[in-house]
N, C-alpha and C positions, 0 to 999 in steps of 0.2 A: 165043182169041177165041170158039171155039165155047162154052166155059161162060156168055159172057157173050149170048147169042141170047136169053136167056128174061128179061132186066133187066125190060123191061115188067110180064114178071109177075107179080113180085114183091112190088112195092104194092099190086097188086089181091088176091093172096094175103095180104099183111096183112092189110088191111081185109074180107075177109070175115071171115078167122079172126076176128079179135079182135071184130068185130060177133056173128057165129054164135055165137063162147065166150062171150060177152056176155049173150045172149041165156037161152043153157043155164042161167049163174047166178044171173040176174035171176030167170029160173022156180023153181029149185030154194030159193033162200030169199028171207028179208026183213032187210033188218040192223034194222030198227023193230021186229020182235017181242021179245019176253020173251025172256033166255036159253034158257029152257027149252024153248018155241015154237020159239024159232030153233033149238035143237039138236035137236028133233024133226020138224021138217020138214029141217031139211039131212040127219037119217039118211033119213028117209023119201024123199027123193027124189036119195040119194047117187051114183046113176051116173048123172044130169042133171047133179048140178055136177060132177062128175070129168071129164065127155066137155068143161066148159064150161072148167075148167082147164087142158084139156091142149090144147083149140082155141086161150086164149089165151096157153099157154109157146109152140106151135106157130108164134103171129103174131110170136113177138118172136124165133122163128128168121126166118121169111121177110122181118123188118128185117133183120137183123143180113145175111141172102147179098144183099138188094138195097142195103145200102150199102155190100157189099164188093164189089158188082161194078158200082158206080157208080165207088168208089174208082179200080178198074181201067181206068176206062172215063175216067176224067180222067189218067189219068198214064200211056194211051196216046196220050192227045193231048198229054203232054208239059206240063201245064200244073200240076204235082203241087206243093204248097209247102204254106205253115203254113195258107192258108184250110182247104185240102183235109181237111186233118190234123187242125184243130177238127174240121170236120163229121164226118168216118170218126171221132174219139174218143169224141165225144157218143154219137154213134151204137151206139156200141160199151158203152159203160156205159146206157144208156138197156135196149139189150138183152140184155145182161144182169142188169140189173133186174128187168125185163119177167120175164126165164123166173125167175127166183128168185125173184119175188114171186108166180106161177102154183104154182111147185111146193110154197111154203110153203101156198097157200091149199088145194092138193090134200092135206094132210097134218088138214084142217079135220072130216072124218068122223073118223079115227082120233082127236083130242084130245075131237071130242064123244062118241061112245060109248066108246073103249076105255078113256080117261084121267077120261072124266065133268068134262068141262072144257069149257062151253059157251060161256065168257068169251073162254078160249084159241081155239076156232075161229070165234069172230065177230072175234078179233082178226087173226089170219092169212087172213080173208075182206077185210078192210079194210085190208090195206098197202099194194096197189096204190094206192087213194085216198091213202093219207095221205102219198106221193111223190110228188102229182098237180103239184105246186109244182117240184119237180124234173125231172120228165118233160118238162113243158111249154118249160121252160129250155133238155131239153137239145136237144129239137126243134127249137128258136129257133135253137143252134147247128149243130145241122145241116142248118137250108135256112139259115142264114146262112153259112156255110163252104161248102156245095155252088155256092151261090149263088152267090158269090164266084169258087169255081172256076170253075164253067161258063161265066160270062158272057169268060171267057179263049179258050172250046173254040167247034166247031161241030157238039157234039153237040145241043144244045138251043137255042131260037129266041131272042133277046136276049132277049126280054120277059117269058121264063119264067124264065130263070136273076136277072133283076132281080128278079122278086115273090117268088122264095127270098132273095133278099137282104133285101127290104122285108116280106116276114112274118116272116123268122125275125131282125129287129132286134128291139134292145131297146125296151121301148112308146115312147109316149111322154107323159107326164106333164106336164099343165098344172097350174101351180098358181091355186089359186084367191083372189082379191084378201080382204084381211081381213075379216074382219066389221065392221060399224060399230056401236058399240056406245052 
């Protein structure tokens, strides 16, 4: 139980991280410049984006211990089943993603100057984005499997473990009546 006293912290440790690394690689380049532009500014300002990389593999550690110590924290209360188990999975591939998609991008100075590959490190700047489709998904399942669980516990307020439920469904999609033509 003692490891689990700092669960609070843990999101908020997220969300700085990943805003702060955020920030670092926003500064450091531009994905709009010219290859060349962009591999001369990402050297030029290469330990802005390395401190911004390693801020945002850093946030998809402090997901990955604040939903392993949510996990624990629902199947102390006895209420541990397959919702739980989506949520803790997602959770689990999301961050590891997350850190594998930081540490390819940190490998982005070395392909721009060592390799003279400008193409190659605006592409491993840009994987995080182009999983943004999968990310968001897996998120969906894990406040919809926490959600699920919690609303079982009296770790959290009904209302909170519901709106994990009702954010992290699937949309909802009206269609629209045909054209009249």
């Amino acid at each position: 139980m003692h490891q689990l006293r700092w669960l609070w912290f843990t999101p908020i440790a997220f969300t700085v991280l990943r805003i702060v690394g955020g920030q670092f690689v926003e500064e450091a380049i531009d994905q709009r410049d010219a290859p060349q532009v962009f591999a001369s500014s990402l050297l030029a300002n290469a330990e802005a984006f390395s401190i911004g990389t390693y801020l945002v593999g850093l946030s998809g550690l402090a997901f990955l211990w604040f939903a392993w110590a949510l996990r624990e924290r629902i199947r102390q209360a006895g209420t541990f089943g397959l919702a739980e188990t989506v949520g803790f999975a997602s959770a689990v591939v999301w961050g590891t993603l997350n850190v594998a998609a930081a540490a390819l991008a940190a490998s982005a100075p070395v392909l721009a100057d060592y390799f003279d590959d400008p193409e190659g490190a605006r592409l491993v700047t840009n994987l995080e984005f182009a999983t943004a489709p999968l990310a968001l998904t897996l998120f969906g399942a894990f406040a919809l499997g926490n959600g699920l669980a919690l609303r079982r516990t009296a770790l959290v307020p009904p209302w909170l473990a519901w709106a994990g439920v009702v954010l992290g469904g699937p949309p909802r999609h009206h269609r629209r009546p045909p054209a009249h033509r």
